[in-house]
Every structure is written in structure tokens, then in C-alpha cells.
Backbone as a chain_set.jsonl record, in Angstrom:
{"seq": "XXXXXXXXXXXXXXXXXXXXXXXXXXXXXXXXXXXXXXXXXXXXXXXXXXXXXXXXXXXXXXXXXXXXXXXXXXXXXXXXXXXXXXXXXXXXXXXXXXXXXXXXXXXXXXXXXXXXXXXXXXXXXXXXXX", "coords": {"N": [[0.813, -1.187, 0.0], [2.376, 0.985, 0.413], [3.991, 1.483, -1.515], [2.394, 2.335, -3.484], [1.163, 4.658, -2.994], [3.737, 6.02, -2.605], [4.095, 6.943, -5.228], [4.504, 7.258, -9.19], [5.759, 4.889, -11.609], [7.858, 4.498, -13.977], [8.584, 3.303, -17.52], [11.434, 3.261, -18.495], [11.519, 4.063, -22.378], [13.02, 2.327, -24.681], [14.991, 1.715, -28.152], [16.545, -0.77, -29.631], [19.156, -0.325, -31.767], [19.582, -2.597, -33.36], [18.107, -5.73, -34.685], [16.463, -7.868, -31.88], [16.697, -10.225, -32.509], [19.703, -10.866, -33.474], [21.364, -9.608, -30.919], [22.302, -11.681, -29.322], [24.554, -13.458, -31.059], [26.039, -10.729, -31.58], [26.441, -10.633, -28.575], [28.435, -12.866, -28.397], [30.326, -11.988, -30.122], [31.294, -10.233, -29.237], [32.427, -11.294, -26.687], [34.336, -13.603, -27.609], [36.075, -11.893, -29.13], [37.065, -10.4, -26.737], [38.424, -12.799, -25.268], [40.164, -13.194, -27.301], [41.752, -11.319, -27.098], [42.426, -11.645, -24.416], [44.124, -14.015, -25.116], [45.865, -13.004, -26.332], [47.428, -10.973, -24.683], [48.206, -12.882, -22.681], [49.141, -14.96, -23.375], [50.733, -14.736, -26.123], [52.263, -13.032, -25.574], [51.478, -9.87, -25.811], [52.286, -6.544, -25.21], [52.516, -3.339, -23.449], [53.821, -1.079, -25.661], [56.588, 0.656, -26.901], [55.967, 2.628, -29.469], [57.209, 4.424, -32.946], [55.605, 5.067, -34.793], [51.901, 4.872, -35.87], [51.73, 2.616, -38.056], [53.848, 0.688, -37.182], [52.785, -0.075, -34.836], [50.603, -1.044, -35.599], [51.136, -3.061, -37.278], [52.747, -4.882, -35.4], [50.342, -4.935, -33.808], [49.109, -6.642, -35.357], [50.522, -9.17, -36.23], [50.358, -10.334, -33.295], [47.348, -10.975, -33.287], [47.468, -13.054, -35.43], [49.162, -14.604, -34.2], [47.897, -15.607, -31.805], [45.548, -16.622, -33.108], [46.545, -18.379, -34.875], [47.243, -20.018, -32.205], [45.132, -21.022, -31.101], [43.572, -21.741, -33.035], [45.145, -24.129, -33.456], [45.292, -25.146, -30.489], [42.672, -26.504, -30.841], [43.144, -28.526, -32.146], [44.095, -30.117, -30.411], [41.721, -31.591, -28.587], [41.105, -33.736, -27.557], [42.93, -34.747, -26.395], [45.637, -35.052, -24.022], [47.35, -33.102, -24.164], [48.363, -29.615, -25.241], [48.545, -26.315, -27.263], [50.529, -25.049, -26.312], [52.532, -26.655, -24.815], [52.93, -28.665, -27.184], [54.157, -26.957, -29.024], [56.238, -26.235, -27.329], [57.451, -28.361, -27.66], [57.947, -29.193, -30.406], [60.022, -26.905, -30.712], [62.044, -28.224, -30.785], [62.2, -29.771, -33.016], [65.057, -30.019, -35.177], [67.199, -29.078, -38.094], [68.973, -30.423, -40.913], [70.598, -28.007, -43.114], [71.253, -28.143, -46.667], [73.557, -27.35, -49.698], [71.425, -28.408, -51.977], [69.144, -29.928, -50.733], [66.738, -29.56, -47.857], [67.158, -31.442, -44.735], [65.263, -32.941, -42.499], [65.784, -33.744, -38.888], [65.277, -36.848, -37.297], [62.068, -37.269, -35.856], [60.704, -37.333, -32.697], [59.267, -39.462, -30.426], [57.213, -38.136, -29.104], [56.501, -35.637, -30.626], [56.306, -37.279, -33.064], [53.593, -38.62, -32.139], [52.137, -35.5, -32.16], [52.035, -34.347, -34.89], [50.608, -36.66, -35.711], [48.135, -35.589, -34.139], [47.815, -33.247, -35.439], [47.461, -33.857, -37.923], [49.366, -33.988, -40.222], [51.855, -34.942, -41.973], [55.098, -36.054, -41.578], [57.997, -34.774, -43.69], [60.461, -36.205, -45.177], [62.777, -35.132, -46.785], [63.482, -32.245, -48.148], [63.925, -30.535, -51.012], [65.266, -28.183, -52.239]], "CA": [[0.0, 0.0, 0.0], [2.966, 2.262, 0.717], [4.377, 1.903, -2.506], [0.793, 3.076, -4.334], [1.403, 6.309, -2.769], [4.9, 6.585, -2.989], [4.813, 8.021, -6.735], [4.595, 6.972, -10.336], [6.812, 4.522, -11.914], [7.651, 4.855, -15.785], [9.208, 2.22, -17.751], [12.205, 3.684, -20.057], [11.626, 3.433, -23.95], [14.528, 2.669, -25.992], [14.65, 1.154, -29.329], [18.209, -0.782, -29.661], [19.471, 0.027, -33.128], [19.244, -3.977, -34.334], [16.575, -6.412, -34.457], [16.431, -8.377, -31.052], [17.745, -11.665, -32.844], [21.062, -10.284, -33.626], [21.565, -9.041, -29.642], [23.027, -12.972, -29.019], [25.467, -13.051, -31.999], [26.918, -9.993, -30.719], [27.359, -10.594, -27.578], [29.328, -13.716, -28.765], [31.955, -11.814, -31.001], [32.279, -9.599, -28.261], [33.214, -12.498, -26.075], [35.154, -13.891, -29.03], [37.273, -10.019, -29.117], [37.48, -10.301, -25.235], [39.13, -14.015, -24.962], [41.459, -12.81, -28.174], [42.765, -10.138, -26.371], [43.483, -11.981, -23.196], [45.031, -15.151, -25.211], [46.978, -11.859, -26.438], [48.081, -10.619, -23.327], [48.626, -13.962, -21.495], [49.964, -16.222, -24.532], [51.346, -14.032, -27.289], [53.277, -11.838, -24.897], [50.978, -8.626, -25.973], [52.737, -6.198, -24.262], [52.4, -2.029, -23.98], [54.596, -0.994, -26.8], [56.837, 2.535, -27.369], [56.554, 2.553, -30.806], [57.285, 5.761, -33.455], [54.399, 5.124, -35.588], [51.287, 3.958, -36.211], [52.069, 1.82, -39.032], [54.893, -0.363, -36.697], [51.871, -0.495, -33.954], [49.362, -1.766, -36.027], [52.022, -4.112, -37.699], [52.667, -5.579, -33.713], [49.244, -5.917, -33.648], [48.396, -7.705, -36.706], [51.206, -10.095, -35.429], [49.791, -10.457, -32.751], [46.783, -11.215, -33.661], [47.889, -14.081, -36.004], [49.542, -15.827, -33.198], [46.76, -15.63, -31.023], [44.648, -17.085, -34.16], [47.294, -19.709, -34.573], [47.245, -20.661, -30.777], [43.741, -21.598, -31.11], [43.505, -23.236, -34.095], [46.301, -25.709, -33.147], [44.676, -25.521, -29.253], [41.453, -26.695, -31.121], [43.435, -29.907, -32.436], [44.202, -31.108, -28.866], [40.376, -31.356, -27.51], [40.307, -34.759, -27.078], [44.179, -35.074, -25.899], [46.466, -34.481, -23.137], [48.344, -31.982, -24.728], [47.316, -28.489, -25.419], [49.162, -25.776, -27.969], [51.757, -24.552, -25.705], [53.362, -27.945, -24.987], [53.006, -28.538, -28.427], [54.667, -25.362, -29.628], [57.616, -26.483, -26.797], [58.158, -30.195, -27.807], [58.097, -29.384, -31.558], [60.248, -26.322, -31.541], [63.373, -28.926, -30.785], [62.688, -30.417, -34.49], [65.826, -29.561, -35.853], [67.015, -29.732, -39.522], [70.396, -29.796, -41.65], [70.547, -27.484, -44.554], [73.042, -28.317, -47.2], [73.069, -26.758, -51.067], [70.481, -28.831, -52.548], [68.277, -29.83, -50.108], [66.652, -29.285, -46.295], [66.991, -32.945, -44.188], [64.793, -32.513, -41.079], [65.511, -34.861, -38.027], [64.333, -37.704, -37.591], [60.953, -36.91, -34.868], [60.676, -38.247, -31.353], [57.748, -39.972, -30.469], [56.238, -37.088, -28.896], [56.64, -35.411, -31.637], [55.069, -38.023, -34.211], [52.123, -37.633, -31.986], [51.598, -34.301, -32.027], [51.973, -34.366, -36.322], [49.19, -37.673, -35.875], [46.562, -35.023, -33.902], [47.935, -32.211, -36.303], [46.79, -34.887, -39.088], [50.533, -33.627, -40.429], [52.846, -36.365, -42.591], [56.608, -35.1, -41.667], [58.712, -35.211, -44.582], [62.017, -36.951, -45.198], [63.787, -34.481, -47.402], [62.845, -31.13, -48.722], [64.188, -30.424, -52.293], [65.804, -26.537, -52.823]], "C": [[0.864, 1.262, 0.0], [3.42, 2.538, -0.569], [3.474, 2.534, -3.68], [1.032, 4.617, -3.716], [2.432, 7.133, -2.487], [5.535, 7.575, -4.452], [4.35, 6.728, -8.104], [5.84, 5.951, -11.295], [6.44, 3.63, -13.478], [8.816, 3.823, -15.961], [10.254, 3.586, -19.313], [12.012, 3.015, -21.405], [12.427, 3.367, -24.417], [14.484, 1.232, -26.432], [15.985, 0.617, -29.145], [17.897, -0.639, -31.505], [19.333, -1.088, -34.05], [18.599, -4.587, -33.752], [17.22, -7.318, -33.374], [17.265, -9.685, -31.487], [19.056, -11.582, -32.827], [21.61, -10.19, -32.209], [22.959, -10.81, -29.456], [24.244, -12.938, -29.576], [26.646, -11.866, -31.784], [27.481, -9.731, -29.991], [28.618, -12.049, -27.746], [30.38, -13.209, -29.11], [32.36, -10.61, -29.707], [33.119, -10.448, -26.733], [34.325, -12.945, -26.706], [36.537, -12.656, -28.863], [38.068, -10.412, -27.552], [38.607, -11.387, -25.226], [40.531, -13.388, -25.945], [42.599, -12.072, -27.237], [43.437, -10.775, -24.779], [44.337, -12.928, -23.597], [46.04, -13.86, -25.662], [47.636, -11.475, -25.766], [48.813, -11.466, -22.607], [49.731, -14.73, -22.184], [50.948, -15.776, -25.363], [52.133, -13.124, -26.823], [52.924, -10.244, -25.671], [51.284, -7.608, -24.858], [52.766, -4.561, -24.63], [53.617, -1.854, -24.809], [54.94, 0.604, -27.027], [57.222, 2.424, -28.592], [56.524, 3.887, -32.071], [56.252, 5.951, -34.454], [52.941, 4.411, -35.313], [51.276, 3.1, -36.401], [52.496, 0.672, -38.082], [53.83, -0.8, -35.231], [50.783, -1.325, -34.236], [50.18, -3.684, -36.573], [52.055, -5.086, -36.396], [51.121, -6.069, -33.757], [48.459, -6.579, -34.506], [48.784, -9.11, -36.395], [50.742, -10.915, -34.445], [48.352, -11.141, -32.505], [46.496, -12.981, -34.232], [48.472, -14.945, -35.0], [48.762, -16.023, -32.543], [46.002, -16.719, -31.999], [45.071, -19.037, -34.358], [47.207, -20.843, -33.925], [46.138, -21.018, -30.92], [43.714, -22.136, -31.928], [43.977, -24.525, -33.919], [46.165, -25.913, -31.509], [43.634, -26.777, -29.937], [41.634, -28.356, -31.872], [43.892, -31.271, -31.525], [43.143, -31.287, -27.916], [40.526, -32.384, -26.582], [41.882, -35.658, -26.395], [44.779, -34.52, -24.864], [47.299, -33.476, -22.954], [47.38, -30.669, -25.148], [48.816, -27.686, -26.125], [50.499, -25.57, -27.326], [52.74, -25.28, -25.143], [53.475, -28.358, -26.169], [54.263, -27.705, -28.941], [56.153, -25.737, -28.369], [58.145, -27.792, -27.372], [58.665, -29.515, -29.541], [58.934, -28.288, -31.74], [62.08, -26.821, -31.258], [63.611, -29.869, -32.272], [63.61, -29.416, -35.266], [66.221, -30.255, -37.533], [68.913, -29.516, -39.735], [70.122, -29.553, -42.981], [71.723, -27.931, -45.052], [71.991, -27.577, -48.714], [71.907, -27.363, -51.441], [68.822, -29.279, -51.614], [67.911, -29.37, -48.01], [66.428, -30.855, -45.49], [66.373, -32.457, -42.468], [65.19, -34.094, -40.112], [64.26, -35.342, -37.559], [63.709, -37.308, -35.552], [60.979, -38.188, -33.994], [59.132, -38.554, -31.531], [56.278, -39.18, -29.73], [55.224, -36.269, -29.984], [55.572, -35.594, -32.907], [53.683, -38.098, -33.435], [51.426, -36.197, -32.068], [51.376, -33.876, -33.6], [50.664, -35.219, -36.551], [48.136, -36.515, -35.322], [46.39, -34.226, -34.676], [47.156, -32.547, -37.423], [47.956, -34.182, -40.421], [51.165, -34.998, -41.015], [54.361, -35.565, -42.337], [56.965, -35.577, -42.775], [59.9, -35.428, -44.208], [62.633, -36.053, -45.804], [62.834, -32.947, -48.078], [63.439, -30.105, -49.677], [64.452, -28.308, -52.208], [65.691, -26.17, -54.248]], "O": [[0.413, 2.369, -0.293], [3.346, 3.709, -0.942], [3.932, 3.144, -4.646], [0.987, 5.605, -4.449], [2.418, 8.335, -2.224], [6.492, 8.303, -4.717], [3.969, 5.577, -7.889], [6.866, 6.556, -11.603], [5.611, 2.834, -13.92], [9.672, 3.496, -15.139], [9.955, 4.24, -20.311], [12.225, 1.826, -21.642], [12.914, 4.434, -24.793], [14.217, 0.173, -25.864], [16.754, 1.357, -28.531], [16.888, -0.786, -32.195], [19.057, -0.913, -35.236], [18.312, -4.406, -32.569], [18.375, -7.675, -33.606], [18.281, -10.085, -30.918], [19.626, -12.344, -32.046], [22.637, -10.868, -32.19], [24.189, -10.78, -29.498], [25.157, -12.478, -28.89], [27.861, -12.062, -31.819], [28.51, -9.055, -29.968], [29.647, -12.004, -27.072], [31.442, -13.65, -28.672], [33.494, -10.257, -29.382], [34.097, -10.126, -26.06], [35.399, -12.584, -26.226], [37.703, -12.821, -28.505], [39.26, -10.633, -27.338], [39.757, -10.95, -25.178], [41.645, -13.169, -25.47], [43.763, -12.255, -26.882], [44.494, -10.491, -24.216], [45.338, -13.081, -22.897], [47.152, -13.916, -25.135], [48.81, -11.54, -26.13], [49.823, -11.143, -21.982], [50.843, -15.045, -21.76], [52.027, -16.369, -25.379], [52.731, -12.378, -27.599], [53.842, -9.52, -26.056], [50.732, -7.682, -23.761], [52.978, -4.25, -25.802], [54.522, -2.645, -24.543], [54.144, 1.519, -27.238], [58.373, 2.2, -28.966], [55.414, 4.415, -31.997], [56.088, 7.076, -34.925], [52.888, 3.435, -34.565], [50.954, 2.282, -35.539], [51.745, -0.302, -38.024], [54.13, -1.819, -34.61], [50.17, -2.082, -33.484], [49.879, -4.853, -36.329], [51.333, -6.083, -36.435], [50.741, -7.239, -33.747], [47.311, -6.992, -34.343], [47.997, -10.05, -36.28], [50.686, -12.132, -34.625], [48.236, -11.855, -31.509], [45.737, -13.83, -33.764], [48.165, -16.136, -35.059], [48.718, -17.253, -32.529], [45.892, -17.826, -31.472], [44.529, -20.129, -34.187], [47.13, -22.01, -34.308], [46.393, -22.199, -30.686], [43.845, -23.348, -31.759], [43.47, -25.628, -34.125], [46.875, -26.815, -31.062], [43.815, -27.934, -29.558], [40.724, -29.153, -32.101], [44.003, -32.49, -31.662], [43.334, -31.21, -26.703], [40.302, -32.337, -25.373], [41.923, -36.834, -26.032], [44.478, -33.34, -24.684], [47.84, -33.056, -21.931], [46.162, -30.638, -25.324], [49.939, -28.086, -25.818], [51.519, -25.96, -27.894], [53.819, -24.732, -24.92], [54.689, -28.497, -26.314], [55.333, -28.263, -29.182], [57.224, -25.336, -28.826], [59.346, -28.053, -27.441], [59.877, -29.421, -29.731], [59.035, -28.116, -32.954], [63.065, -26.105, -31.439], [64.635, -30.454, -32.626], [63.251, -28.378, -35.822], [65.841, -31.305, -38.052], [69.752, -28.863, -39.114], [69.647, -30.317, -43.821], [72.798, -28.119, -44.483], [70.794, -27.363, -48.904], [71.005, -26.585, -51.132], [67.686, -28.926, -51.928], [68.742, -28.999, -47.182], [65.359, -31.401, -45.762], [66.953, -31.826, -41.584], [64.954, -35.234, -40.513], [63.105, -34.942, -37.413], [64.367, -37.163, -34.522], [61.148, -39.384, -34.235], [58.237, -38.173, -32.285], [55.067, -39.404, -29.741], [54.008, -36.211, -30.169], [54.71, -34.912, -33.461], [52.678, -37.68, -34.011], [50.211, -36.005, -32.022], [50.508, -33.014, -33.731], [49.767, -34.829, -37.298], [47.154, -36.413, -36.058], [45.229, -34.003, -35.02], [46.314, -31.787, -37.902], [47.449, -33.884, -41.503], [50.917, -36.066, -40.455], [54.625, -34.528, -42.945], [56.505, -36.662, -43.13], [60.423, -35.012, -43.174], [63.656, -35.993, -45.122], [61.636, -32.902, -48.356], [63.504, -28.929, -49.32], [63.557, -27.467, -52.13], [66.056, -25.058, -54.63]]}, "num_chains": 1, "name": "protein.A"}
């Protein structure tokens, strides 16, 4: 009863600018943006930057970007495995190679390794022709 004679209470109108269906979708890619930017920050070593242009800022963060993009894609091949990109990305960056004039001979892969090429769905090659 007290609130009946406390006053009047008006409901704000406002139109959003796109049709109600859309609202979902949006808030997704802005989720989507959000996560980027922290695998950016956390993963990709996105870091404040003193840089003399534009150009060499946007460049960083295009970079940036792409590794982030990367990291997920090749996260997104370890769902159903023990492994996840960033063990990945350490085991595999001990595949070493010997260049000579004619061709590139990569060593021969540990068995870590050849798993992580099997979830990749990757064939290593034996020799690689110059």
C-alpha cells in the first residue's frame, strides 16, 4: 500500500538500433574479441609498446593477432588429448634440420613429436628439395 502512494513509476523506452535476434550473436563476437585479447596478453606476450608510428603499432598488432589465431587453431586440435598448444609449440620447436646446397633434411621426430603431427593430421617429410 505504501508503494501506491509513494509516486509513479515509468518504464524507459529505448529502441536498440538492431533487431532483437542479432543481440546474441553480438554478444558472442564480443566475447570472441574479449578471450582474443586476453590469449593476447597472457599467450602471445601482448605487451604495452613505445613505438614511433602507427604503421609499426598496427604491424605488432596484426602479429599479434595471427599468433593468437594460430594458438587456437592448433589448441582446437588437442580437444580430445592431453596436450594443449603450448606444450606442443615447446616439444616441436626442438625439431631440428640440416641445410646443405640442394636440399633441407629434417631430423628424424621423437615420439612425442610423431604424436603431435598424428593429432595435427601432419605427414613429416624426409627431405625437402631446394
Amino acid at each position: 500500500m505504501q508503494l501506491r502512494k509513494a509516486g509513479n513509476c515509468k518504464r524507459a523506452a529505448w529502441t536498440p538500433p538492431f533487431p532483437p535476434r542479432d543481440l546474441l550473436p553480438l554478444y558472442y563476437t564480443r566475447q570472441t574479441v574479449e578471450q582474443i585479447f586476453d590469449i593476447g596478453k597472457n599467450n602471445a606476450d601482448l605487451i604495452p609498446l613505445r613505438v614511433h608510428s602507427v604503421e609499426a603499432f598496427r604491424g605488432h598488432l596484426l602479429m599479434s593477432f595471427i599468433a593468437a589465431y594460430v594458438y587456437i587453431l592448433v589448441n582446437s586440435y588437442f580437444v580430445k588429448t592431453d596436450r594443449c598448444a603450448l606444450g606442443a609449440f615447446r616439444i616441436m620447436r626442438n625439431q631440428k634440420c640440416k641445410v646443405f646446397d640442394d636440399a633441407i633434411v629434417p631430423q628424424e621426430p621423437t615420439k612425442a613429436m610423431n604424436e603431435i603431427y598424428e593429432s595435427l593430421r601432419v605427414k613429416p617429410v624426409d627431405k625437402i628439395e631446394r
